[in-house]
C-alpha positions, -999 to 999 in steps of 0.1 A, spaced: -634 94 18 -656 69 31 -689 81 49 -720 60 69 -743 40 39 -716 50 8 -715 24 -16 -689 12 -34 -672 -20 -55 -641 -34 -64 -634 -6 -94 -648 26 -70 -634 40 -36 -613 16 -15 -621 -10 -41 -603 10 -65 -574 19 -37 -568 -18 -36 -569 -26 -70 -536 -1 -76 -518 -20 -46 -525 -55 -60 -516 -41 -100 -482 -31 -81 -474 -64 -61 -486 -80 -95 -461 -62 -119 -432 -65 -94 -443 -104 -88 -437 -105 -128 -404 -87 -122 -369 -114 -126 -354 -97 -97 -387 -93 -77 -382 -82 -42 -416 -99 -30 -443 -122 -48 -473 -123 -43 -498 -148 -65 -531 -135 -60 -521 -99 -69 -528 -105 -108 -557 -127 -94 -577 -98 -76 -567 -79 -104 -580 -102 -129 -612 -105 -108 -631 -74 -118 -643 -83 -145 -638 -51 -163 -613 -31 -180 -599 -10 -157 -563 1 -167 -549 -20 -142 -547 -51 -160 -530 -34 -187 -508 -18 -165 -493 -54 -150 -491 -66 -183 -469 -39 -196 -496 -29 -222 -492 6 -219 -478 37 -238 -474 65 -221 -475 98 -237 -456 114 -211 -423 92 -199 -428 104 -161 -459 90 -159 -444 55 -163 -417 67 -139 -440 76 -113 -457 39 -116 -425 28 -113 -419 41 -82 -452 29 -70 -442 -2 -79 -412 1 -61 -429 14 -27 -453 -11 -27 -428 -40 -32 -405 -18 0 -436 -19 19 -446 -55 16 -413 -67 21 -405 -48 53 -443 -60 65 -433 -94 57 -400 -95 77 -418 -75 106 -444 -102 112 -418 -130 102 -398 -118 131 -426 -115 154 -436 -149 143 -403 -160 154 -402 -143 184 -432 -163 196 -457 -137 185 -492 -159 177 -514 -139 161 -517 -110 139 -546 -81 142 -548 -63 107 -575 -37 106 -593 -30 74 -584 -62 61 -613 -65 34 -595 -66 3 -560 -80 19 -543 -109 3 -510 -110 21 -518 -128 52 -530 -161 31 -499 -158 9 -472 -150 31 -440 -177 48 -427 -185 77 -448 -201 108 -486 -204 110 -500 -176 125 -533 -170 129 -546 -138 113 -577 -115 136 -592 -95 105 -615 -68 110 -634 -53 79 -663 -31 72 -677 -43 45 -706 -33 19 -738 -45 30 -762 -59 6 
């Protein structure tokens, strides 16, 4: 939970929130029968710096000792790629529909609206982000 003057970085807190997204649009971008891509998933990923489990996570470079575990990042996986994809046709078709610009709140650590098809539309961002 975020509270007034917390700190955090890309590996803590709702660094570390968007960190998992991006490992699960990264793995399913990897994926031959990917339902959505997204290229800088592995980037932000990548970014850190630091070993974080993530990396190795996109890169298959795990064993788990407990099969479900794998399952349930599976699934993650799978809702994330859901998620982006039914985003994706939601602002497509609003796009179409002469729709010409996009709010999206909390959009510090959001890739998809540089990365995403269809018509130019200008994204309105809004982010709180950590002051130095």
């Amino acid at each position: 939970m975020r509270v007034d003057g917390d700190t955090w970085d890309i590996t803590s807190s709702v660094g570390a929130t968007a960190l998992g997204v991006a490992a699960a649009r990264a793995t399913e971008t990897l994926r031959a029968d990917a339902l959505i891509r997204d290229p800088f998933a592995q980037i932000l990923v990548d970014a850190t710096g630091k070993a974080t489990g993530w990396e190795r996570l996109v890169a298959g470079d795990i064993d788990w000792p407990d099969p479900e575990a794998g399952r349930i990042y599976d699934r993650m996986v799978d809702y994330q790629a859901t998620r982006t994809h039914f985003f994706d046709e939601y602002f497509l078709a609003a796009a179409a529909a002469g729709i010409r610009q996009v709010v999206i709140l909390a959009s510090g650590l959001d890739s998809r609206h540089t990365g995403s098809t269809g018509p130019p539309v200008p994204p309105f961002t809004r982010s709180i982000s950590r002051r130095f």
